[in-house]
MARBA-997385 format. One record per atom (N, C-alpha, C, O, CB): atom name; residue in one letter; x, y, z; residue number from 0. Coordinates in steps of 0.2 Angstrom, whole numbers, plus 5000, padded with zeros to 4 digits. Glycine has a CB too. Example, Ala and Ser with C-alpha at 12.3 -4.5 7.8 and 13.67 -1.06 7.14 Angstrom:
BEGIN
- N/A/5066/4972/5039/0
- CA/A/5062/4978/5039/0
- C/A/5066/4984/5039/0
- O/A/5071/4983/5042/0
- CB/A/5057/4978/5045/0
- N/S/5064/4989/5035/1
- CA/S/5068/4995/5036/1
- C/S/5064/5000/5039/1
- O/S/5067/5006/5040/1
- CB/S/5070/4997/5029/1
end
This chain:
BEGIN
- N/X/4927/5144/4507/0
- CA/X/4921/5145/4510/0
- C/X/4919/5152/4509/0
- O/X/4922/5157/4511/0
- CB/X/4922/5143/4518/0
- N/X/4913/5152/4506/1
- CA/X/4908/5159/4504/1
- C/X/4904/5161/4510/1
- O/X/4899/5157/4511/1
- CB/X/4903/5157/4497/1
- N/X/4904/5165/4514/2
- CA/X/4900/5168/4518/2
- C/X/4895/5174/4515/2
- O/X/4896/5179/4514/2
- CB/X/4905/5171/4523/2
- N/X/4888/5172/4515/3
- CA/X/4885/5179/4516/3
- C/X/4882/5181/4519/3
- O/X/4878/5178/4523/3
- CB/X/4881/5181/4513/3
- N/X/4884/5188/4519/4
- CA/X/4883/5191/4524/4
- C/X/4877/5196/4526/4
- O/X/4876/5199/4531/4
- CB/X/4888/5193/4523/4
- N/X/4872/5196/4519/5
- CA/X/4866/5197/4520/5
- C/X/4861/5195/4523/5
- O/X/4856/5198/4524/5
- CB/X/4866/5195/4516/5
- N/X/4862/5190/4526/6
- CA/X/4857/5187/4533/6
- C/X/4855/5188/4538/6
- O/X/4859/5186/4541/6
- CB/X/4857/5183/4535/6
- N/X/4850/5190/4540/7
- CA/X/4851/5192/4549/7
- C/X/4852/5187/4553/7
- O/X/4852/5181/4552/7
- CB/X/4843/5196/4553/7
- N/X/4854/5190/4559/8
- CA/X/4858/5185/4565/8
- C/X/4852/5185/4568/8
- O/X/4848/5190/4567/8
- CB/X/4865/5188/4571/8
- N/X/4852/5180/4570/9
- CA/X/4842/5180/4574/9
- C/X/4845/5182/4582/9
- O/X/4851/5180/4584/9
- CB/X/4836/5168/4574/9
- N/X/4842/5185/4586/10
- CA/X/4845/5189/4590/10
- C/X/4840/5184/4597/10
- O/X/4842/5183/4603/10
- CB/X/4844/5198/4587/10
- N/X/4835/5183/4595/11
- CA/X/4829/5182/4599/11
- C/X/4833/5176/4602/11
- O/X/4832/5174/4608/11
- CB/X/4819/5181/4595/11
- N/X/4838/5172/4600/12
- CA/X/4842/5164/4605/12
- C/X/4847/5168/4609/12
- O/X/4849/5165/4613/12
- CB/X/4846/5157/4600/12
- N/X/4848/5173/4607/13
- CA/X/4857/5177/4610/13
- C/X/4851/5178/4616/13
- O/X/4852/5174/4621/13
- CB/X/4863/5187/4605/13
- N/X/4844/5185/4616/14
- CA/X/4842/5189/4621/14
- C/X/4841/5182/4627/14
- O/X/4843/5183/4633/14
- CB/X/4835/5196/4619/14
- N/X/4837/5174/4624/15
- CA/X/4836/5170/4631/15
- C/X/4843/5168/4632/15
- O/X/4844/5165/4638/15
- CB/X/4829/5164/4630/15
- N/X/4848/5167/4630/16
- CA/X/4853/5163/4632/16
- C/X/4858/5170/4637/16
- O/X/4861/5170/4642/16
- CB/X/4859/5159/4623/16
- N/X/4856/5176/4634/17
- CA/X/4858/5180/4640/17
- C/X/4855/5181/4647/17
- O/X/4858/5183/4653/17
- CB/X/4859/5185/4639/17
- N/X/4848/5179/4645/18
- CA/X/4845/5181/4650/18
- C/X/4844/5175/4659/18
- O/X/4843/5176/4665/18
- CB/X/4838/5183/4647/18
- N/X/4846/5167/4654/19
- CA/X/4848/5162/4657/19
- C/X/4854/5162/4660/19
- O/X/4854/5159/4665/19
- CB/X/4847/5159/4652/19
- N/X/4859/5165/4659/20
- CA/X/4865/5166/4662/20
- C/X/4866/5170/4666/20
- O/X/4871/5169/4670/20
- CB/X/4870/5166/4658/20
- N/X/4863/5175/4668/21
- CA/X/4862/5179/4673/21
- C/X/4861/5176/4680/21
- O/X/4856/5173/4682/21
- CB/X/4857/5183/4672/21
- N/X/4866/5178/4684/22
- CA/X/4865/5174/4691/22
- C/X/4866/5179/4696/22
- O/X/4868/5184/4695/22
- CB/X/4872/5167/4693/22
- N/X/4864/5176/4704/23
- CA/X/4865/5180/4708/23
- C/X/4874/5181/4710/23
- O/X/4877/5177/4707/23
- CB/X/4861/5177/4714/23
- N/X/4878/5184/4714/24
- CA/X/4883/5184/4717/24
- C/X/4885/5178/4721/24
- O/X/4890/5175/4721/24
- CB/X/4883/5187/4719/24
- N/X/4880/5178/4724/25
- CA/X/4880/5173/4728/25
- C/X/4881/5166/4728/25
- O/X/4885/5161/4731/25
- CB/X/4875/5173/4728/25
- N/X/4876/5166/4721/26
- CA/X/4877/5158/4716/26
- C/X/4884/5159/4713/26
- O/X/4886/5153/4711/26
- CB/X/4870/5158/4708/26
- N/X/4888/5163/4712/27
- CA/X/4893/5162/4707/27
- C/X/4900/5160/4712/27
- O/X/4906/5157/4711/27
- CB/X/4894/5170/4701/27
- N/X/4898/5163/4717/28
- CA/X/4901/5164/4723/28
- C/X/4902/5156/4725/28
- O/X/4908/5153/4724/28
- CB/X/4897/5169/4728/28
- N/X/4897/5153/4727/29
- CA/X/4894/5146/4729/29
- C/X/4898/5141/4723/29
- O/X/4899/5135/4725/29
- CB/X/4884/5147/4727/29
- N/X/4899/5143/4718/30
- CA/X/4898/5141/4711/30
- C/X/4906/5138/4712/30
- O/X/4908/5133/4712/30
- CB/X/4897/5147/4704/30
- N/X/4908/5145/4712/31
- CA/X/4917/5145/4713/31
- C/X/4918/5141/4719/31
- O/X/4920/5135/4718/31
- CB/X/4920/5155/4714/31
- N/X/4917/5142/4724/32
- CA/X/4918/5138/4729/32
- C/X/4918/5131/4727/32
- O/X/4924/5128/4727/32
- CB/X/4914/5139/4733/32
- N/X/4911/5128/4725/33
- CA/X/4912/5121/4725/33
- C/X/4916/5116/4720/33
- O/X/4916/5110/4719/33
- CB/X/4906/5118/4725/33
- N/X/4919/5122/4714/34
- CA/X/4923/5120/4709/34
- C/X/4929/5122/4714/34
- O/X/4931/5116/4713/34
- CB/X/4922/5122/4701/34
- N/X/4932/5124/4717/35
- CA/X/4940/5126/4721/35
- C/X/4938/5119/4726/35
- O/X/4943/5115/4725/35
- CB/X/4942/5135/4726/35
- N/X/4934/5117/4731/36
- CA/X/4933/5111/4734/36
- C/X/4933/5106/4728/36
- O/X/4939/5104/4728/36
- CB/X/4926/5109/4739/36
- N/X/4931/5105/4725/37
- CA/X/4932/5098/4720/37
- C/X/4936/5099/4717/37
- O/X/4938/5093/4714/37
- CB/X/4927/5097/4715/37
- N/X/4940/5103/4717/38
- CA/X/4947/5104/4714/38
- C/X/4954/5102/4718/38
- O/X/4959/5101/4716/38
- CB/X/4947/5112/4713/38
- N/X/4952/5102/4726/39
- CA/X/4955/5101/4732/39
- C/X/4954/5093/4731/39
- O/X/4958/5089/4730/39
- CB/X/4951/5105/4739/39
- N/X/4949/5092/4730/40
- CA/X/4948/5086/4732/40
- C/X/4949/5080/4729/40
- O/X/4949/5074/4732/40
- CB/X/4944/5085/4735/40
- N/X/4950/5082/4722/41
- CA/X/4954/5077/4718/41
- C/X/4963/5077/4718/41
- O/X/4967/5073/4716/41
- CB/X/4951/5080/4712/41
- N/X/4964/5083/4720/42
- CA/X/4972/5083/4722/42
- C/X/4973/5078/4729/42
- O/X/4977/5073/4730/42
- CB/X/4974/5093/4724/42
- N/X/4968/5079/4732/43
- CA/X/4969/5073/4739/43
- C/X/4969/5066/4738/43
- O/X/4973/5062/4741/43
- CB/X/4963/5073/4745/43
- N/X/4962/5064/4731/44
- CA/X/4964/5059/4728/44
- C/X/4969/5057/4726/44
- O/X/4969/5051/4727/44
- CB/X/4962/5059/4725/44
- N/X/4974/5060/4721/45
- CA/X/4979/5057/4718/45
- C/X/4983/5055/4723/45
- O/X/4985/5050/4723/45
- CB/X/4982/5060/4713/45
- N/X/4984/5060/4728/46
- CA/X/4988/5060/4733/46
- C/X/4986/5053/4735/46
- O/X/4990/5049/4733/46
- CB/X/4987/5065/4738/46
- N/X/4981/5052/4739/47
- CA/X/4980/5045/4742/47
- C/X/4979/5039/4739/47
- O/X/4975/5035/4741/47
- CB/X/4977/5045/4747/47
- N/X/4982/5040/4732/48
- CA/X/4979/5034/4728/48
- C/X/4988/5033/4726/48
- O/X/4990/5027/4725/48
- CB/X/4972/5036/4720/48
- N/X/4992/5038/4727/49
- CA/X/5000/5037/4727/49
- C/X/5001/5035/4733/49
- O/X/5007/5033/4733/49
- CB/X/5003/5044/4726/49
- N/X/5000/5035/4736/50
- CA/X/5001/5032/4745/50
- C/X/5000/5023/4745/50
- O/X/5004/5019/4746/50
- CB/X/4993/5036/4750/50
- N/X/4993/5024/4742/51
- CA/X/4991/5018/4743/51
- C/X/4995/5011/4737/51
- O/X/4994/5005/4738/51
- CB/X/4983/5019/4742/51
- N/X/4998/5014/4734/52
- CA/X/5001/5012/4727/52
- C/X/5008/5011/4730/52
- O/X/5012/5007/4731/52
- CB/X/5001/5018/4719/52
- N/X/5009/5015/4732/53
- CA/X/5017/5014/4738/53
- C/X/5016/5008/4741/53
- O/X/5019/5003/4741/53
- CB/X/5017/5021/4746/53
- N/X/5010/5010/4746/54
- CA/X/5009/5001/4748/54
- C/X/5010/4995/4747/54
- O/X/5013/4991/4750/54
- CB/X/5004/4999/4749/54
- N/X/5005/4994/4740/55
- CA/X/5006/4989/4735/55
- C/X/5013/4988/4732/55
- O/X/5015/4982/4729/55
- CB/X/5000/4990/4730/55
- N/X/5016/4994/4732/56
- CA/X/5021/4992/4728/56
- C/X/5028/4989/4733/56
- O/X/5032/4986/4730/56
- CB/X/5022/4999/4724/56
- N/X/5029/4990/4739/57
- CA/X/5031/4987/4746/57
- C/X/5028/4980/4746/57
- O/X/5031/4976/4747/57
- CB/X/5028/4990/4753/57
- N/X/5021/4980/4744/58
- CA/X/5021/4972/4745/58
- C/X/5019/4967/4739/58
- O/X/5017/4962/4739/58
- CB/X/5016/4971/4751/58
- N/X/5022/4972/4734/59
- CA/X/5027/4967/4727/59
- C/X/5020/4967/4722/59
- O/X/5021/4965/4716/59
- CB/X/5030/4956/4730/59
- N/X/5013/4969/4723/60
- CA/X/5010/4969/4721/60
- C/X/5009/4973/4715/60
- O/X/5005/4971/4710/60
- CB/X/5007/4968/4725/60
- N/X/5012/4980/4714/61
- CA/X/5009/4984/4709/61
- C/X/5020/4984/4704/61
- O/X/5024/4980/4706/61
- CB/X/5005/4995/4713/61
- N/X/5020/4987/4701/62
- CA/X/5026/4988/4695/62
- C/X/5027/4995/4699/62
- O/X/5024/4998/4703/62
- CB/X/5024/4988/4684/62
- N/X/5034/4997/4697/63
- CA/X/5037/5005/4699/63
- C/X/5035/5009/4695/63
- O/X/5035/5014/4697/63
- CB/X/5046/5006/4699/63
- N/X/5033/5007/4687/64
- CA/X/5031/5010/4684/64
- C/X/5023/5014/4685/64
- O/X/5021/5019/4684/64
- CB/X/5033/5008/4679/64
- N/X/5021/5009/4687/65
- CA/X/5013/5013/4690/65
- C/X/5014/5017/4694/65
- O/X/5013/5023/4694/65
- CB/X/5006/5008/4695/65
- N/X/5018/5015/4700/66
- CA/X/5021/5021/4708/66
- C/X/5023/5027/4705/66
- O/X/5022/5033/4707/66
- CB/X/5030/5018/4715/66
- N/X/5026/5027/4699/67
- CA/X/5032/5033/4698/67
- C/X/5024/5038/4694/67
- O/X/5023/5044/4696/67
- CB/X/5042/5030/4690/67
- N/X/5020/5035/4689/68
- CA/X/5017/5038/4687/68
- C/X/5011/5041/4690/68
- O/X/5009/5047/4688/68
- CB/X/5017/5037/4682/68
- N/X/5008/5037/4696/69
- CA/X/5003/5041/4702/69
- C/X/5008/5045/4705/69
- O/X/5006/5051/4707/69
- CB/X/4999/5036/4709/69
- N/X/5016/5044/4707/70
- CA/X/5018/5050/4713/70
- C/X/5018/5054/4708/70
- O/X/5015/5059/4709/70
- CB/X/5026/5050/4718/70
- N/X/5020/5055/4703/71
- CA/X/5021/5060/4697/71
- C/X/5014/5064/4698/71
- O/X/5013/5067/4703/71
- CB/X/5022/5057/4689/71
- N/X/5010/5062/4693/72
- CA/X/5004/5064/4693/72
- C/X/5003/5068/4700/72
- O/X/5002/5074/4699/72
- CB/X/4999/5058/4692/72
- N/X/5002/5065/4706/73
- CA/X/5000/5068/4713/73
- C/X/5005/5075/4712/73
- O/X/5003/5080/4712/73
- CB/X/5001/5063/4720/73
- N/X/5010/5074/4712/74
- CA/X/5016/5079/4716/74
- C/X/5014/5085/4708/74
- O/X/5014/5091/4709/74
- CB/X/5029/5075/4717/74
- N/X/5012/5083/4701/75
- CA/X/5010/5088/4697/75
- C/X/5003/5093/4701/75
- O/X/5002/5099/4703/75
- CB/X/5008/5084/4689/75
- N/X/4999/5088/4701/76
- CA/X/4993/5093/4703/76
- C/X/4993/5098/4710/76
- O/X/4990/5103/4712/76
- CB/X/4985/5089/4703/76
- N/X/4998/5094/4715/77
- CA/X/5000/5099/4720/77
- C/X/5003/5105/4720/77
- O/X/5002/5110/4724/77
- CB/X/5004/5096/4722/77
- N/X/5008/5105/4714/78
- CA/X/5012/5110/4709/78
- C/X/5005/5116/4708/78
- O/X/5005/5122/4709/78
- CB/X/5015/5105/4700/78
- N/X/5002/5112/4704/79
- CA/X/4997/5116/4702/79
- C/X/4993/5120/4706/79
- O/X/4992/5126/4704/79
- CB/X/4994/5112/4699/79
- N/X/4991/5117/4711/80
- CA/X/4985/5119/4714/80
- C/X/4991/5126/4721/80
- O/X/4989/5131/4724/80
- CB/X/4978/5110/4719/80
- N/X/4998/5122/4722/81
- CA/X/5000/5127/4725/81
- C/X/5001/5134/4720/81
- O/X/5000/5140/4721/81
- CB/X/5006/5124/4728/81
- N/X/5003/5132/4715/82
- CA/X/5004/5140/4711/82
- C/X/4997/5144/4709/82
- O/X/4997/5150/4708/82
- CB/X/5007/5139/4703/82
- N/X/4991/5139/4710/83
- CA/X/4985/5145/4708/83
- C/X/4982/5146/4713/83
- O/X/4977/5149/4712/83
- CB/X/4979/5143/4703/83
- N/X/4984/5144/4719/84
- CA/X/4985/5148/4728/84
- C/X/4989/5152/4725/84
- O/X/4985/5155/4720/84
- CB/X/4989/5145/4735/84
- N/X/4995/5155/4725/85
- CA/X/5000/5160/4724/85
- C/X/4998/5164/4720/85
- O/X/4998/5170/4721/85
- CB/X/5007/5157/4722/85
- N/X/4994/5162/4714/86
- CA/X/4993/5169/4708/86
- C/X/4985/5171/4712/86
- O/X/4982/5177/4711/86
- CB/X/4992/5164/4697/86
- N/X/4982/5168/4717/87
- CA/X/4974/5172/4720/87
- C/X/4977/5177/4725/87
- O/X/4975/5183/4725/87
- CB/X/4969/5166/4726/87
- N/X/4983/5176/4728/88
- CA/X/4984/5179/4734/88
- C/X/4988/5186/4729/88
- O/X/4987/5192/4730/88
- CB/X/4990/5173/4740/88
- N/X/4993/5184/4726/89
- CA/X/4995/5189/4722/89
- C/X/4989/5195/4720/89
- O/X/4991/5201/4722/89
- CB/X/4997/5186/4717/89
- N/X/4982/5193/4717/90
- CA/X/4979/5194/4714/90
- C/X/4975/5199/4720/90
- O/X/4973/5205/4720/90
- CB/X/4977/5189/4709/90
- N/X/4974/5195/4724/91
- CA/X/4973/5200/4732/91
- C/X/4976/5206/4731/91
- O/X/4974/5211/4729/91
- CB/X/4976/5198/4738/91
- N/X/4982/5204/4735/92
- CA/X/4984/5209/4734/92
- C/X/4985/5214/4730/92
- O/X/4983/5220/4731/92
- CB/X/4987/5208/4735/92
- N/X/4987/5213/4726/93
- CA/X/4986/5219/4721/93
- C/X/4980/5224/4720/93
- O/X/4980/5229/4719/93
- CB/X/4987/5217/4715/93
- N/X/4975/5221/4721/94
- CA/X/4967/5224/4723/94
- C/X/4966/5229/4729/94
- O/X/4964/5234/4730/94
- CB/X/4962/5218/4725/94
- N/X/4970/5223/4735/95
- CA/X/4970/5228/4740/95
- C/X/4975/5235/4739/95
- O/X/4972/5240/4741/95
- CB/X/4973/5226/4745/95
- N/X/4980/5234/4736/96
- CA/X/4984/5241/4733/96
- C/X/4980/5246/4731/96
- O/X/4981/5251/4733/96
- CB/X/4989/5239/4728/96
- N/X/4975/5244/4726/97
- CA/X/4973/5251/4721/97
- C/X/4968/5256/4729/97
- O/X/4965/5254/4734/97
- CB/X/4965/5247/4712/97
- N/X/4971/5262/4726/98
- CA/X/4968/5266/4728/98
- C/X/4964/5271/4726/98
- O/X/4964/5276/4722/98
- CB/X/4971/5267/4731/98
- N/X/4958/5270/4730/99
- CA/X/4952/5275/4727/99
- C/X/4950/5281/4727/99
- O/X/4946/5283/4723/99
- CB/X/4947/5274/4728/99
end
C-alpha cells in the first residue's frame, strides 16, 4: 500500500466534528449516568430472566442447559458490574488522596 503523502488533510470536517462534540458537564454527567442505570438494569434483567428459567425449569418446562447458561451469564455481569463499583470507589479515592 503506497501512501502520499502530499495531500492536504481537509481540516474544515475535523474543526465541525469538534465543534459538535463539545458538551456541557452537565450533559456528560447526565450522559454517564443513564449509561451506569442502563447498565444496572440490564444486569437486573438477566438476573430475573435466570430466576424465571429456574421456574420453568422446576416445572420441567425449560432443559438445565438453558438455566446453567442464564445463571451463568447473570452471576458474570454481577461479577462485572461489582468490580467496576470497586475500580470507581478506588478511583475516588485516590483523588481524594492527592493533595494540592
Amino acid at each position: 500500500m503506497i501512501l502520499n503523502s502530499t495531500l492536504p488533510v481537509e481540516t474544515s470536517n475535523l474543526a465541525s466534528a469538534a465543534t459538535s462534540i463539545k458538551r456541557t458537564p452537565s450533559e456528560v454527567t447526565q450522559s454517564f449516568s443513564s449509561f451506569l442505570s442502563d447498565a444496572i438494569s440490564q444486569v437486573d434483567a438477566q438476573e430475573k430472566q435466570a430466576q424465571a428459567l429456574n421456574t420453568k425449569f422446576m416445572l420441567g418446562e425449560v432443559n438445565v442447559d438453558e438455566l446453567m447458561v442464564a445463571s451463568e451469564r447473570a452471576l458474570l455481569s454481577l461479577q462485572l458490574t461489582t468490580q467496576v463499583r470497586n475500580k470507581a470507589i478506588e478511583a475516588y479515592q485516590e483523588i481524594m488522596r492527592i493533595q494540592m
